[in-house]
C-alpha positions in Angstrom: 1.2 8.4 75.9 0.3 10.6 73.8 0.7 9.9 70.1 -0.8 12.8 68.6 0.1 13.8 64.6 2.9 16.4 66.1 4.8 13.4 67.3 4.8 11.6 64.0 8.1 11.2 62.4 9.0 11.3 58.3 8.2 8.2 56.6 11.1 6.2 54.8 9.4 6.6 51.5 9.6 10.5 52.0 13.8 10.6 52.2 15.5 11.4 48.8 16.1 8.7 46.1 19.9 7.5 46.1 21.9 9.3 43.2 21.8 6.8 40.3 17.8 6.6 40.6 17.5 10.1 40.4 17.0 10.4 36.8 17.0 14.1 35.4 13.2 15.4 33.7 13.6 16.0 29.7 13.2 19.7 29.4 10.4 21.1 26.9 12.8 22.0 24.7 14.4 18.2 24.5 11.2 17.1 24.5 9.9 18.9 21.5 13.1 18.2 19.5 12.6 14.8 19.9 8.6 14.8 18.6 9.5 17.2 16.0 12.1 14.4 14.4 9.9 11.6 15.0 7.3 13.5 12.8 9.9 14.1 10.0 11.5 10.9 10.5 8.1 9.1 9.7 6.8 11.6 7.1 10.5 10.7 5.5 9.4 7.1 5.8 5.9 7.6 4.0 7.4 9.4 1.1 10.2 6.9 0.2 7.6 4.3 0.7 4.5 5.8 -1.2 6.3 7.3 -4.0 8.5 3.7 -4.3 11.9 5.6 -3.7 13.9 2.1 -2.8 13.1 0.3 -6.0 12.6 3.6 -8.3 16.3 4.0 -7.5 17.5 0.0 -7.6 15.8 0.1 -10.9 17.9 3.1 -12.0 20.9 1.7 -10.6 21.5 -1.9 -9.4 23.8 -1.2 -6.9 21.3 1.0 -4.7 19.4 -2.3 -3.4 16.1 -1.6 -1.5 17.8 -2.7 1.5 19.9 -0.1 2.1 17.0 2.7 1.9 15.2 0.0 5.0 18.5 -0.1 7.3 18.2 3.9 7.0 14.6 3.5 8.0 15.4 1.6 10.9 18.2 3.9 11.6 15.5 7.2 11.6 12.7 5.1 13.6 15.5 3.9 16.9 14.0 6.3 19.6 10.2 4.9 18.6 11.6 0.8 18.0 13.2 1.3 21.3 10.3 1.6 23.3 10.2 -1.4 24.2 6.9 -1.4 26.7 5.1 -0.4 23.6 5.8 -4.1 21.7 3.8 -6.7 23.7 0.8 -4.6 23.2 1.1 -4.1 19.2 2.6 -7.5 18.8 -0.7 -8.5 19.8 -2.9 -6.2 17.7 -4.7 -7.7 15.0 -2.5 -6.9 12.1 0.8 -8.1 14.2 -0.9 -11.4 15.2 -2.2 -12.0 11.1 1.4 -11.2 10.3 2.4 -13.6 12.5 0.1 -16.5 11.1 1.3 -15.8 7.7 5.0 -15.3 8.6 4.8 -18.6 10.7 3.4 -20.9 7.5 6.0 -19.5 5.0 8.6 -20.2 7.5 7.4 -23.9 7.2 7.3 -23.6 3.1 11.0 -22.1 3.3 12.2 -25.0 5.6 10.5 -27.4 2.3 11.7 -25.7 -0.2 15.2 -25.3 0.9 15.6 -28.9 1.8 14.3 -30.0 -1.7 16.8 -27.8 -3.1 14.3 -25.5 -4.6 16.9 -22.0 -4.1 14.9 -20.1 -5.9 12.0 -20.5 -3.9 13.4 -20.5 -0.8 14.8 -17.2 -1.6 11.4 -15.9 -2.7 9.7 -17.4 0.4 11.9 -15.5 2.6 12.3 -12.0 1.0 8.1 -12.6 1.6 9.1 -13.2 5.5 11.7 -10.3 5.5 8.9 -8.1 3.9 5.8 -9.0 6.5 8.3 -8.9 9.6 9.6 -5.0 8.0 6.3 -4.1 7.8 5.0 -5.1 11.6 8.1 -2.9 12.6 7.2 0.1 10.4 3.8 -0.8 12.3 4.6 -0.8 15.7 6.6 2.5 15.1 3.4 4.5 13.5 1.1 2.8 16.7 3.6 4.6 19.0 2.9 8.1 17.7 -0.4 10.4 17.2 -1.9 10.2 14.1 -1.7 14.1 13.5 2.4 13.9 13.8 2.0 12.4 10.4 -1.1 12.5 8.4 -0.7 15.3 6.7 1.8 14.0 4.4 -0.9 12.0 2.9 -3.1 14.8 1.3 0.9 16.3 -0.2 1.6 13.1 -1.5 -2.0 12.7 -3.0 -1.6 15.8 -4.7 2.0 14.9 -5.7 2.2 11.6 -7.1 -0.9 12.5 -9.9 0.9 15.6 -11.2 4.0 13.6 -11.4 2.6 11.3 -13.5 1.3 13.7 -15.6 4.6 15.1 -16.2 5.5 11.3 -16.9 3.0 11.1 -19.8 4.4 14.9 -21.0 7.3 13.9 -21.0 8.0 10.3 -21.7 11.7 9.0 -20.4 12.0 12.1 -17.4 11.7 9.8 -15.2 13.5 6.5 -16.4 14.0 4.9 -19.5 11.0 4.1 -22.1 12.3 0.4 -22.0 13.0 0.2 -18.3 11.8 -3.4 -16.9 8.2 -2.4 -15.3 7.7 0.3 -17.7 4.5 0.3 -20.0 4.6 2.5 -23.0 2.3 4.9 -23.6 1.3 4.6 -19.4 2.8 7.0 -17.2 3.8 6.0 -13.8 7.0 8.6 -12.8 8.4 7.1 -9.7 6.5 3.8 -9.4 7.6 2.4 -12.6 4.2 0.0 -13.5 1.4 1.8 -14.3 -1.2 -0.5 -12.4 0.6 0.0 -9.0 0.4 3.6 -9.8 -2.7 3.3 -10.1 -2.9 1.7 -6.4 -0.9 3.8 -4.7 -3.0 7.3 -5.9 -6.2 5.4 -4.5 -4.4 4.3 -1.5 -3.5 7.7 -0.9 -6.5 9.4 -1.8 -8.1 7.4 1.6 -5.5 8.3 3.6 -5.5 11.9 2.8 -9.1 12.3 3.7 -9.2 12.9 7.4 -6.9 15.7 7.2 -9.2 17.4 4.4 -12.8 18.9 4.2 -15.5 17.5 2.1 -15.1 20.2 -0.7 -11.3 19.9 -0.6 -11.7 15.7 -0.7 -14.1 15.9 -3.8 -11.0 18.3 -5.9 -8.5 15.9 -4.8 -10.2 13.1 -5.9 -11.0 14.7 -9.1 -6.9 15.1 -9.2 -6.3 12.0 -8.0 -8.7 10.5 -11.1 -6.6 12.7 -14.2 -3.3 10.9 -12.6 -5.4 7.7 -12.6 -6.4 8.0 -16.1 -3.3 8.4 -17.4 -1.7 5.0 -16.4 -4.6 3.3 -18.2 -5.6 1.0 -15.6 -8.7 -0.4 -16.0 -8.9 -1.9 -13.0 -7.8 1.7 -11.3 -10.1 3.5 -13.1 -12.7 1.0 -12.4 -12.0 1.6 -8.8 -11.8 5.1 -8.9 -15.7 5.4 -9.9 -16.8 3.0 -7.3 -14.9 4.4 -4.9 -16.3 8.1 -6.2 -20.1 6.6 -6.0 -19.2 5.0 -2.3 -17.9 8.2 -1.1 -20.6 10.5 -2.3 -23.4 7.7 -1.3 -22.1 8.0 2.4 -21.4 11.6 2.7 -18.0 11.4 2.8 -17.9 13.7 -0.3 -20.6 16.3 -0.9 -23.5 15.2 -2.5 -22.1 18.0 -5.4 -19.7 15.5 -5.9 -22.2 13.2 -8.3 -23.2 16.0 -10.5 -19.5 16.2 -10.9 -19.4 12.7 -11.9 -21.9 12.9 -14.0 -19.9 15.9 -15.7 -16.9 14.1 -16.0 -18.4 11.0 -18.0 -20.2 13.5 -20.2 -16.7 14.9 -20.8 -15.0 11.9 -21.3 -15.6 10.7 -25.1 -14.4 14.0 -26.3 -11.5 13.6 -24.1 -10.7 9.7 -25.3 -11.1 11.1 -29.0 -8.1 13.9 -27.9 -5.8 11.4 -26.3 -6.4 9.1 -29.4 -5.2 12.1 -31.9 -2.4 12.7 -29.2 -1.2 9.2 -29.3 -0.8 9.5 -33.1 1.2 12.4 -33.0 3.8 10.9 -30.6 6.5 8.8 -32.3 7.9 7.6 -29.0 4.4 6.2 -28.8 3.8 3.9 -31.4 5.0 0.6 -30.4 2.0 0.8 -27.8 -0.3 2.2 -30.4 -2.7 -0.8 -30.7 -2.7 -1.5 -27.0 -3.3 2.5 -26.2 -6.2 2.2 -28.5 -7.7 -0.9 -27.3 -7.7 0.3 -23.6 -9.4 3.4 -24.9 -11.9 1.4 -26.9 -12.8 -0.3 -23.6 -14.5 3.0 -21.8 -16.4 3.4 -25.3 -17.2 -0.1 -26.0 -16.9 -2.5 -23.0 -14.8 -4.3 -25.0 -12.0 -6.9 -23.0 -11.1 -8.5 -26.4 -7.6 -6.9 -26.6 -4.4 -9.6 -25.6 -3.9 -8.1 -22.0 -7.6 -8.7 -21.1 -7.3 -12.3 -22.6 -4.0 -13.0 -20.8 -5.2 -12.1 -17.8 -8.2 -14.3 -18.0 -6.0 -17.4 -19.3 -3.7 -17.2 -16.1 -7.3 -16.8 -14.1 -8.4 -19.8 -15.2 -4.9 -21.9 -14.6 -4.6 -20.3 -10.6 -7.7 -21.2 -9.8 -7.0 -24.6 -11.6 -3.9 -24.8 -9.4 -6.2 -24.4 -6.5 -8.4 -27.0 -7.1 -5.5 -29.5 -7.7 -3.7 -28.4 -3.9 -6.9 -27.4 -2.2 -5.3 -27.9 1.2 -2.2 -26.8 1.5 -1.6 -24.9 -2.1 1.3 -25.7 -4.5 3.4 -23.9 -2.3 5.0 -19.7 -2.8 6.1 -19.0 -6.3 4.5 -21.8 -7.7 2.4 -19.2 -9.9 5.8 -17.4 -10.7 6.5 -20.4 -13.1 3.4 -21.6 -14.6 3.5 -25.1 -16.5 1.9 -23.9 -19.3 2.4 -21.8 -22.4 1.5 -18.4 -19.7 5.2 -18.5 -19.0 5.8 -16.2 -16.5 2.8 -14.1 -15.8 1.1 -14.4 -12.5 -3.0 -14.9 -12.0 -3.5 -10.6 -11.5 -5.4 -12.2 -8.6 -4.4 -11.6 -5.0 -7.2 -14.1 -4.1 -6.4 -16.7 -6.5 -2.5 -16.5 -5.9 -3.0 -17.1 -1.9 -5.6 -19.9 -2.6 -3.2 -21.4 -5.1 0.1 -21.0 -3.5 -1.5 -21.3 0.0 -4.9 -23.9 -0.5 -7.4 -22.9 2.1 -5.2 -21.5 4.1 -4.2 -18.7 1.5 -8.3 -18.1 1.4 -8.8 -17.7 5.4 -5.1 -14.9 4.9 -7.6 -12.9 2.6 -10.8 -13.5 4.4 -9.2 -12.2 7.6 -7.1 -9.4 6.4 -10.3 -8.0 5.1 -12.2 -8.7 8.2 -9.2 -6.9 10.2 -9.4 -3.9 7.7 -13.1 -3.3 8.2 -13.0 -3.1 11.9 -10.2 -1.3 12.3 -10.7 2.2 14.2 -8.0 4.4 12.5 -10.7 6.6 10.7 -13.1 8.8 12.5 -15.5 8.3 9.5 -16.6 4.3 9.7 -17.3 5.1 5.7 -13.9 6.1 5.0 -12.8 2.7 6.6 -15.0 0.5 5.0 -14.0 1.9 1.6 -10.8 1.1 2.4 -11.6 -2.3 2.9 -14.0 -2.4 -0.4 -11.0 -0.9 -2.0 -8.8 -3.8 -0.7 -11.7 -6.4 -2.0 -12.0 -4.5 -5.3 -8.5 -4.4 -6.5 -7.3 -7.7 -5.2 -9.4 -8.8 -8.3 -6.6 -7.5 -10.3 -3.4 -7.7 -8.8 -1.2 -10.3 -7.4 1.3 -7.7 -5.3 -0.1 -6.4 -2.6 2.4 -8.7 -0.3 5.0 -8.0 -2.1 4.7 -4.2 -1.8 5.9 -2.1 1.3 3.0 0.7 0.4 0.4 -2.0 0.3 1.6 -3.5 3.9 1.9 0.1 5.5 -1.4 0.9 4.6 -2.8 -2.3 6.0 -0.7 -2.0 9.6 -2.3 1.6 9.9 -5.7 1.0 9.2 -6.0 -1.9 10.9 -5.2 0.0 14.0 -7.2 2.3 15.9 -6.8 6.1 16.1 -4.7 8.2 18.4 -5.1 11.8 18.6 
């Protein structure tokens, strides 16, 4: 018998689906709707985040709590958090998995402290789970989309933040009260309230701007992103800002026009201290910070760290590390630095390295040895320079601030460039 390919009947497979599996193709119009609000809903995201929206507002009015503005982000980011096929893979990526670690011990602290009695610190211990677990979320959502759906928020924002800080030290009390809790005198901030974390969020976003810029247009930016920096008269920020500036050009990721420039701007610079100095004196609303103002400036003439910040900082240095050696293990346990038994009060160590080895023993110093091993070989930069200064940058400010777990800008920042790229 013949059984030739004429004879062949239709395969099974080849009759039409039933109805309800028949599902109808998103049009190109649908589809590009819904990409077009997952870009704004994310660039909404960075700018509440970056320019500290949630707690700019609580601190303007207590009844706006932060957690209001993160149900809304929750809210904007449903169609990304409900791809659900998408969170094996980054609940397994390095930052998720770190996250995890860190999560898992405080959860263990929490259980401690609660059953001791200790409220306070249970409370603290878990708004420091809340905050890692919100920021693998925000995480996962970014992984899901291409990097150029929201990049180029970062170079506005860059751009942004500095001049609104300048028109903070214009115009002291535009953006909140002179004697607003976080506020420094004399240091202008705008939307982020402390000066130093101003400070940390302009270098922070400086980085992040610069895959979206060219080399000529990174070097003005930074230059930009330096006035804003200089004006919230953080040492440690300014400190920053140079290495980062010497980095950059060293590795061509700025032109090499960029250290002449340098070189221009410290030439420039006593003449500019001596101008802010006269300023200072002509500002009433300035003179309760008047000695402090003038000691900071005194540091970029003379070196000088005699002034009471500089020795406060160094007393509460000495007493984390102190804690340390006295819980080596395990650590004193969270918020044991946020009531120091000593004459510090209430003044943490300005030491991300020293709080996690004091409140954490060794395990606190593997969380920092580890983050920074997960920052420097993540693959969200093209340029492996831009992505090891981000890392130095990480190294270099931990040395002067205790916050960066604390702060949703800080977190974001480390879920995204821990990641790799997708374009």
């Amino acid at each position: 018998m013949n059984h030739g390919l004429s004879e062949m009947r239709p395969v099974a497979a080849a009759a039409p689906a039933p109805a309800y599996l028949r599902r109808p193709m998103p049009t190109p119009a649908a589809t590009s709707f819904v990409e077009h609000y997952v870009a704004a809903a994310l660039a909404t995201v960075l700018i509440l985040i970056f320019l500290n929206l949630p707690n700019y507002a609580n601190a303007l009015s207590r009844s706006l709590a932060p957690k209001y503005f993160y149900a809304g982000f929750l809210l904007m980011l449903l169609p990304l958090l409900l791809r659900f096929r998408t969170w094996v893979s980054y609940l397994l990526s390095p930052f998720a998995l770190w996250a995890f670690v860190a999560v898992s011990f405080n959860v263990v602290y929490w259980y401690g402290a609660y059953s001791e009695g200790s409220l306070y610190r249970a409370a603290l211990i878990s708004t420091r789970i809340q905050t890692l677990i919100f920021a693998v979320v925000l995480g996962m959502c970014f992984a899901n989309v291409r990097n150029t759906r929201y990049e180029k928020i970062f170079p506005v924002l860059a751009l942004l933040l500095p001049m609104m800080v300048l028109a903070d030290f214009m115009a002291p009390g535009f953006f909140y009260p002179l004697d607003i809790d976080g506020a420094v005198r004399g240091r202008s901030a705008a939307t982020i309230i402390n000066p130093t974390t101003a400070g940390e969020v302009m270098l922070l976003l400086f980085l992040l701007a610069c895959p979206v810029l060219k080399h000529s247009a990174r070097t003005l930016l930074l230059l930009v992103v330096g006035v804003g920096i200089f004006l919230t008269f953080s040492r440690s920020a300014i400190l920053a800002w140079v290495i980062l500036w010497v980095v950059l050009a060293v590795t061509r990721v700025l032109p090499r026009s960029a250290m002449i420039l340098l070189l221009g701007v410290a030439a420039a610079a006593p003449v500019f201290l001596a101008s802010l100095q006269i300023y200072f004196e002509t500002r009433q609303e300035f003179s309760p910070a008047l000695v402090d103002l003038r000691q900071r400036l005194d540091f970029f003439s003379s070196g000088s760290l005699k002034d009471h910040s500089a020795a406060e900082r160094s007393a509460v240095l000495s007493d984390g590390w102190q804690t340390f050696i006295n819980n080596m293990v395990v650590g004193a346990g969270p918020g044991s630095t946020e009531s120091w038994p000593h004459a510090i009060g209430s003044v943490g160590p300005h030491n991300q390295f020293v709080l996690l080895a004091a409140e954490y023993g060794l395990f606190g110093i593997a969380m920092w040895v580890s983050l920074a091993l997960i920052i420097w070989k993540g693959r969200y930069f093209r340029d492996r320079s831009i992505q090891q200064s981000m890392c130095l940058l990480f190294v270099l400010l931990t040395m002067f601030t205790h916050n960066m777990f604390d702060f949703q800008f800080w977190l974001l920042t480390f879920a995204l460039v821990s990641g790799r790229r997708i374009e």
